[in-house]
C-alpha positions in Angstrom: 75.6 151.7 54.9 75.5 150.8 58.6 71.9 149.7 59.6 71.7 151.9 62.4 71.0 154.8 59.8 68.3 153.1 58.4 64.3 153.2 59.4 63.5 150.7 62.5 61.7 148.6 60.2 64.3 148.2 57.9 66.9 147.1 60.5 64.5 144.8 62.1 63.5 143.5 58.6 67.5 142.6 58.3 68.0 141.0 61.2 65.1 138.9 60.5 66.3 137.9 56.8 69.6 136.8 58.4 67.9 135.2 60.6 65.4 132.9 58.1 68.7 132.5 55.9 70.4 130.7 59.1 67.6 128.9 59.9 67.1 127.3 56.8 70.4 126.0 56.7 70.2 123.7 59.4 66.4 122.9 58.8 67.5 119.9 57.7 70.2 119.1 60.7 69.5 115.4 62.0 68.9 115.4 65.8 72.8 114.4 66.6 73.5 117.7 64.6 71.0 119.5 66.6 72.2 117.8 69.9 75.9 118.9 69.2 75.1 122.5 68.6 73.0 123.1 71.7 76.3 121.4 74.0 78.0 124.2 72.2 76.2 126.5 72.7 75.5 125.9 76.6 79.1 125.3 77.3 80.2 128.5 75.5 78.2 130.3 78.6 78.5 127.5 81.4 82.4 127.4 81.5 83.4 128.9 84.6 85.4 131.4 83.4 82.6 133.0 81.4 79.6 132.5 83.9 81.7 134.8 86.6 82.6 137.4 83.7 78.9 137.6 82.4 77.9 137.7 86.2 80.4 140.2 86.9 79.1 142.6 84.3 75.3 141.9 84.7 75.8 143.3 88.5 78.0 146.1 87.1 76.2 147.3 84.9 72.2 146.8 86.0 72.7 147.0 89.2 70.5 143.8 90.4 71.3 140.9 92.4 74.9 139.6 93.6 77.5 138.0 91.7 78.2 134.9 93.3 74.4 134.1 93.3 74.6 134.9 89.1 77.3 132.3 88.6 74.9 129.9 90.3 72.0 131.0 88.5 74.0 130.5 84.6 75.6 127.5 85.1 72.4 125.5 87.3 69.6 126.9 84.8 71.5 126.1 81.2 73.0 123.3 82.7 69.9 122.2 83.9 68.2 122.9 80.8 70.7 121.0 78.1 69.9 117.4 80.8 66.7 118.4 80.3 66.8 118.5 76.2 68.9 115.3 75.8 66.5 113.2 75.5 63.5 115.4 74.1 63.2 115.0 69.9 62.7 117.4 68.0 63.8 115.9 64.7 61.6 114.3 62.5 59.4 111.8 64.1 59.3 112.9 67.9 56.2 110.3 68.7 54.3 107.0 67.4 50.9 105.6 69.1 50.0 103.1 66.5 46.9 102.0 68.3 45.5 105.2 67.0 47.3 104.9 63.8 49.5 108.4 64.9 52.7 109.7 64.1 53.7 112.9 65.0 56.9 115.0 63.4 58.7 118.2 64.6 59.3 120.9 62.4 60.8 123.9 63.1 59.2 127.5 64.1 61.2 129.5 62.0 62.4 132.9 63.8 61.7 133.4 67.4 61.8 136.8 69.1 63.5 136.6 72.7 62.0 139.6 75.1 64.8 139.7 78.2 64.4 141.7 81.0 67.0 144.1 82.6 67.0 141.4 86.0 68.3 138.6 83.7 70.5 140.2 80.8 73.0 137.3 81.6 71.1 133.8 82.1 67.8 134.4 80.4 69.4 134.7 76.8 71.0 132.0 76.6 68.2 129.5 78.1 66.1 130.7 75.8 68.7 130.4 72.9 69.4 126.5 74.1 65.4 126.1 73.9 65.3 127.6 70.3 68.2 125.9 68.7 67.0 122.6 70.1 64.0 123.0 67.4 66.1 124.1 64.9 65.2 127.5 64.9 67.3 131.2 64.8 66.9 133.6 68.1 66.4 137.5 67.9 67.2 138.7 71.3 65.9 142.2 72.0 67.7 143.0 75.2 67.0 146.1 78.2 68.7 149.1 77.4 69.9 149.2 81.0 71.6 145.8 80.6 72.5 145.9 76.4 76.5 145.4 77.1 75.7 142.2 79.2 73.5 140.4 76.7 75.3 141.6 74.1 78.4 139.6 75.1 76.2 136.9 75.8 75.3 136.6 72.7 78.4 137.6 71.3 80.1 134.0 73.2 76.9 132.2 71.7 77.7 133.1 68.3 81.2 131.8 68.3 80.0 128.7 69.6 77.8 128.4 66.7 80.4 129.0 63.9 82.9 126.5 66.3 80.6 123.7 65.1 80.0 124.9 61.5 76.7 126.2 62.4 76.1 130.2 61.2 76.1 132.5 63.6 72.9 134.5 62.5 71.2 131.3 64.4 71.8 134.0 67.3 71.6 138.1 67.2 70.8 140.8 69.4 69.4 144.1 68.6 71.5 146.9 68.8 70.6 150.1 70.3 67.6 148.8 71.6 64.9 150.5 71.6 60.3 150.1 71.9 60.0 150.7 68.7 62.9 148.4 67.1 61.1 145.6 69.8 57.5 146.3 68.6 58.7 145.8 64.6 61.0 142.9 65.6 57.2 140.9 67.9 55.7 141.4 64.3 58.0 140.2 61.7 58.8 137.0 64.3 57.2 133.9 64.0 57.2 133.3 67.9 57.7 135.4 71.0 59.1 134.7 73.9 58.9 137.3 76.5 60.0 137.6 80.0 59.5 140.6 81.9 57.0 142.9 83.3 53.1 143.1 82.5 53.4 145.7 80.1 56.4 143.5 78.0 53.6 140.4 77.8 50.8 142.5 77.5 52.5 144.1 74.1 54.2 140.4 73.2 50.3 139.3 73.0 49.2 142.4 71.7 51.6 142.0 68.6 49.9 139.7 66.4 52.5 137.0 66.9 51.9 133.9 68.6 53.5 134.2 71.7 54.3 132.7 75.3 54.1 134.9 77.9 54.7 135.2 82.1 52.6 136.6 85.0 52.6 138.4 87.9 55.2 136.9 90.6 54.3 137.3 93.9 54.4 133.6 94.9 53.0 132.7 98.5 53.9 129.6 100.9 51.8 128.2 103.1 53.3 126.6 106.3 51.0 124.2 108.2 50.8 123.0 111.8 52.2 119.7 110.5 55.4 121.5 108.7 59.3 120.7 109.7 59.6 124.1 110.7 63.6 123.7 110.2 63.2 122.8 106.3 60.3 125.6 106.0 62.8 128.4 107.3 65.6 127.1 105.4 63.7 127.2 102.2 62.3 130.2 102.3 65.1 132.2 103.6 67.3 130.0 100.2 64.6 131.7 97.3 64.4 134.9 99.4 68.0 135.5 99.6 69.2 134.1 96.9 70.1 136.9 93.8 68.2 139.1 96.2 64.8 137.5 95.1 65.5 138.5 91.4 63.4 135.5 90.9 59.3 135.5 89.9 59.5 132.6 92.3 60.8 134.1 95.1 58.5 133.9 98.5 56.7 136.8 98.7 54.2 136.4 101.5 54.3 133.4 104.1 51.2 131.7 105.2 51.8 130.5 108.7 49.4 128.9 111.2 48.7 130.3 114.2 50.5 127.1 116.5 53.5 127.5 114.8 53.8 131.1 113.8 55.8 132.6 116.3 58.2 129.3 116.2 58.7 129.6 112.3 59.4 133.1 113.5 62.0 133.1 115.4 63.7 130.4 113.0 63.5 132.6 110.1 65.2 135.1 112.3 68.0 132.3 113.5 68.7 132.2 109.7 69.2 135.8 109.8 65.8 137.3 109.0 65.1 140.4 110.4 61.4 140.6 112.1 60.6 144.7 111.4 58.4 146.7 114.0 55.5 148.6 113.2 57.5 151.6 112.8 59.9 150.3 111.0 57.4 148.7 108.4 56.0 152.0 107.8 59.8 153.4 107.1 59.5 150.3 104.2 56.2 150.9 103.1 57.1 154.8 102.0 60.6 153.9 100.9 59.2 150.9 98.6 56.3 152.6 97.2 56.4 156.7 97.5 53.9 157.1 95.1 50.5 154.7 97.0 48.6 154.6 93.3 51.9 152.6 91.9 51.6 148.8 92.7 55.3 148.0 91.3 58.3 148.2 94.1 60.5 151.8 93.7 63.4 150.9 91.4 65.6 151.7 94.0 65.2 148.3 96.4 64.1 145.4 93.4 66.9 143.0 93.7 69.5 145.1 96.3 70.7 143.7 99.4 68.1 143.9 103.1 70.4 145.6 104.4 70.9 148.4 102.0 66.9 148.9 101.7 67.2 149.1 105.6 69.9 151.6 105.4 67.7 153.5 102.3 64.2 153.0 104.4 66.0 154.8 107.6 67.2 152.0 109.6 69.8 149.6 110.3 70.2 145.9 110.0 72.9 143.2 110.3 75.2 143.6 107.1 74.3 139.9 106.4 70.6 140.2 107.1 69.2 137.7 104.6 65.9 139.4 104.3 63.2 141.4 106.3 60.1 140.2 107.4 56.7 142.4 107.7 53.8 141.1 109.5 50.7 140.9 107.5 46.9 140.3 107.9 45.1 142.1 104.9 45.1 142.4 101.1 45.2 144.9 98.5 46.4 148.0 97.5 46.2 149.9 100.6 48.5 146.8 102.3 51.3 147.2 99.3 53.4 144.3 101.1 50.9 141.9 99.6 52.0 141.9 96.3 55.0 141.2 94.3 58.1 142.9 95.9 60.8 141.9 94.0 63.5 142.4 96.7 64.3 140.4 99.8 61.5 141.9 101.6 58.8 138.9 103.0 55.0 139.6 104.4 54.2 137.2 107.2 50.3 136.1 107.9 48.7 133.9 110.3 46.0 131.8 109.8 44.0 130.0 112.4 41.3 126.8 111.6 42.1 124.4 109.0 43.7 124.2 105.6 41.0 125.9 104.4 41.4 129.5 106.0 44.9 129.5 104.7 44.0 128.6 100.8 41.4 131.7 101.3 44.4 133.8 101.9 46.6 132.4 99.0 43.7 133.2 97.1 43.2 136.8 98.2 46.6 137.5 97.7 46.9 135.7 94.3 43.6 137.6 93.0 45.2 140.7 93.7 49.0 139.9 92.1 50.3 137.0 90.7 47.0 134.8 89.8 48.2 131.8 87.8 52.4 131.5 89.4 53.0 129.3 91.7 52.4 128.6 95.6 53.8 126.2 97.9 53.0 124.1 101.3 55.2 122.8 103.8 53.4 119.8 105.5 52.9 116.3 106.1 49.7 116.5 105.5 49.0 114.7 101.6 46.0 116.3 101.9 46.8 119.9 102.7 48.7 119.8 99.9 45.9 118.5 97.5 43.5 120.9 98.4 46.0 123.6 97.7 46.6 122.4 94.5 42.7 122.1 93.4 41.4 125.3 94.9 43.9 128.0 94.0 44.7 129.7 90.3 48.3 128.3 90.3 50.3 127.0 87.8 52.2 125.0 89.8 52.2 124.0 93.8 55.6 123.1 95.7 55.3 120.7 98.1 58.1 120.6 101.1 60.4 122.5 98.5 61.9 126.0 97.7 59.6 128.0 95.6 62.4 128.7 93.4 62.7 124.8 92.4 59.6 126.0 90.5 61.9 126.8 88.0 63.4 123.2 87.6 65.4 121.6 90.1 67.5 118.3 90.1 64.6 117.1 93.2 62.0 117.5 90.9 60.5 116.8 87.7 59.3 119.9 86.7 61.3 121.5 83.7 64.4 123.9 83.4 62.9 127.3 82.7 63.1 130.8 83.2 59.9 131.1 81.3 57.6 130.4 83.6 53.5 131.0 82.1 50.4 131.5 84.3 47.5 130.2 82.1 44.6 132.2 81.0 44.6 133.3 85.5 47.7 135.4 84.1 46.9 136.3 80.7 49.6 133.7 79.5 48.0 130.7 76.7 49.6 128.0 78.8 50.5 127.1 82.8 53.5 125.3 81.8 57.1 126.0 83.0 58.1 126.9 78.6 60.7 124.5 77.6 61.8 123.0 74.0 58.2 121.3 73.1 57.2 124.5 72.9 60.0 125.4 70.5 58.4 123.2 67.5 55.2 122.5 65.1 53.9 119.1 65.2 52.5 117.7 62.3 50.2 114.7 62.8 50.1 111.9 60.3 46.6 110.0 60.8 46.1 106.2 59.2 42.6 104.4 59.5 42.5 102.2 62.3 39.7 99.4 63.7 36.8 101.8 63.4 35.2 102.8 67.2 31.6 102.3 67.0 29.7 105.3 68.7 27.2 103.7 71.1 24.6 106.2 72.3 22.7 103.9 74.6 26.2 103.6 76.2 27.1 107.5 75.9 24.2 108.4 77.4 22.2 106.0 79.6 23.1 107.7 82.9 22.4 110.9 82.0 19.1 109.4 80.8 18.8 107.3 84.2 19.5 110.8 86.4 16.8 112.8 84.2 13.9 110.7 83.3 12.1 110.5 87.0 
């Protein structure tokens, strides 16, 4: 009988039986195993030929981003991801620190339950597959309707890859006929969750009963600074807000400029094909974006499509290779939509006059009202301005003199290869950290007796005594 007759919860409960049957037979892989399945597995999906087919059909049939950008996108992010891995363990004994007498061993998680959403159906399963496998796990991938056939023949390639190193291939399914309730049953019978997607996704992941690792709000902002190379601040902005038409979390959403360099950065964003909207024309945007004023999310109609077609769509016209338009800024909220997360290549532009503090106020307005807990950035010389960006704003993580998207992992950075990228308790997420394979094992802790640590209270305590005894 073909499980698509049955109840949800018996399908789901199948997939996850084949999937604790796979897992437990390579529970006991050694890490060169383990190593040698994940290469397969990346390769299956990096090889040029099938990164352009993947990217080809995730464009056809959802509708978001560009293809050449896609190909880009799969082969730097799993790519980036398996360097990454190579020398992480995640067999057996992963880390000694005998001067506290502590070993600690990696055991697997079991079965892990992959939330994609319909803007990554092509490179989002198999990072998280490459994270999974590394800890010796099986992967559930529960894909968006709108993009099933592209992550179906995701996993379909990740499969064979499996069985090509005598691996099974139940260490990697996808849920067929997707559906909210085949998802729900399949966050509750998982060991782990992994989701990536929109508020409500998380919100649900969390809400399941499953441990789970979550991602915020976007709606990143950048600060520029009267110290900034105005060149590298254009050019790395216009990169993440072009690039896949801002399918990215990371993607500059509102640009924090000072007022002695405003109008320069400006007119360089505009060099590099920007387009600087009038009032009028903002307006046009602001109805076309959001028709319905109470709804804070972007009208399906412009997320990830080109500036020029949401021109075209908003009632005006734009260079064909516009790389994104810019809307000037000054308030926050609700009633100034542009200040959230828009999802498309569409950038808010503020000014801020005084010192670094007036502009970390703004991240900080904007932030409290989307995307507390992402990421912001800083273009400056200025060690400083970049410190004090870092310790007063809810950010995960705070890009200094680089394109927000490097959030995600770059080869200039040292931050790792995600697309999972969590917010912290700021955005309802349990950790701040880009998710990567340490998250993808248990740790056991061995503890042996060491020199015993005297506690010394007179020590512990004597300048707290000192400050409250006059």
């Amino acid at each position: 009988m073909s499980t698509d007759t049955k109840p949800e919860h018996d399908e789901i409960a199948i997939y996850v039986q084949k999937a604790r049957n796979a897992q437990k037979e390579i529970a006991d892989y050694t890490q060169e195993q383990v190593d040698e399945l994940v290469t397969a597995v990346c390769w299956a999906i990096v090889r040029q030929d099938r990164a352009e087919e993947l990217a080809k059909l995730a464009v056809d049939e959802g509708g978001f981003g560009n293809y050449g950008d896609k190909v880009s996108k799969i082969r730097n992010r799993c790519m980036g991801t398996l360097r990454d891995m190579q020398a992480v363990k995640t067999v057996g004994i992963v880390e000694e620190i005998p001067e506290k007498g502590l070993i600690k061993i990696a055991k697997p998680v079991g079965v892990i339950a992959a939330l994609i959403p319909t803007t990554g159906p092509d490179a989002t399963p198999p990072l998280k597959t490459l994270l999974a496998l590394k800890g010796r796990n099986a992967i559930i991938v529960a894909a968006h309707p709108r993009t099933q056939l592209t992550t179906e023949l995701t996993v379909k390639y990740m499969r064979e890859a499996c069985e090509q190193v005598g691996a099974p291939a139940d260490l990697v399914q996808v849920i067929e006929k997707p559906s909210l309730p085949k998802t729900q049953k399949l966050m509750q019978q998982a060991d782990l969750i992994v989701a990536t997607g929109g508020a409500a996704m998380v919100k649900a992941a969390y809400s399941s009963g499953t441990p789970a690792y979550g991602v915020g709000v976007g709606n990143s902002v950048h600060v520029v600074d009267e110290t900034a190379d105005l060149d590298d601040a254009a050019n790395t902005i216009v990169i993440a807000k072009k690039f896949d038409y801002a399918t990215s979390c990371l993607a500059d959403n509102s640009v924090i400029a000072h007022e002695s360099i405003y109008d320069d950065l400006s007119g360089r964003l505009q060099k590099l094909g920007a387009y600087l909207c009038s009032a009028d024309e903002k307006d046009q945007l602001q109805r076309l974006m959001w028709p319905t004023p109470e709804n804070h999310i972007p009208d399906l109609s412009v997320i990830a499509k080109s500036a020029a077609l949401i021109a075209n769509l908003a009632g005006f016209s734009v260079p064909e290779d516009c790389s994104c338009l810019v809307v000037e800024e000054n308030d926050v909220g609700s009633q100034h939509p542009f200040s959230g997360e828009k999802l498309s290549p569409v950038l808010a532009l503020y000014k801020y006059a005084g010192d670094i503090n007036n502009a970390i106020n703004q991240v900080n307005a904007i932030t409290e009202y989307q995307g507390q807990g992402h990421t912001c950035g800083i273009h400056t010389v200025n060690d400083d301005h970049a410190l004090a960006l870092a310790m007063q704003t809810k950010t995960g993580r705070v890009m200094v003199n680089q394109s927000l998207n490097e959030g995600a992992g770059s080869p200039r950075n040292g931050l790792p290869y995600t697309l999972s990228l969590s917010c912290g308790t700021w955005g309802g997420n349990i950790t701040t950290e880009n998710v990567n394979a340490r998250h993808m094992i248990n740790l056991t802790w061995v503890s042996r007796p060491i020199q015993p640590r005297p506690i010394d209270e007179n020590s512990l305590f004597e300048m707290h005594w000192q400050k409250h005894s006059r």
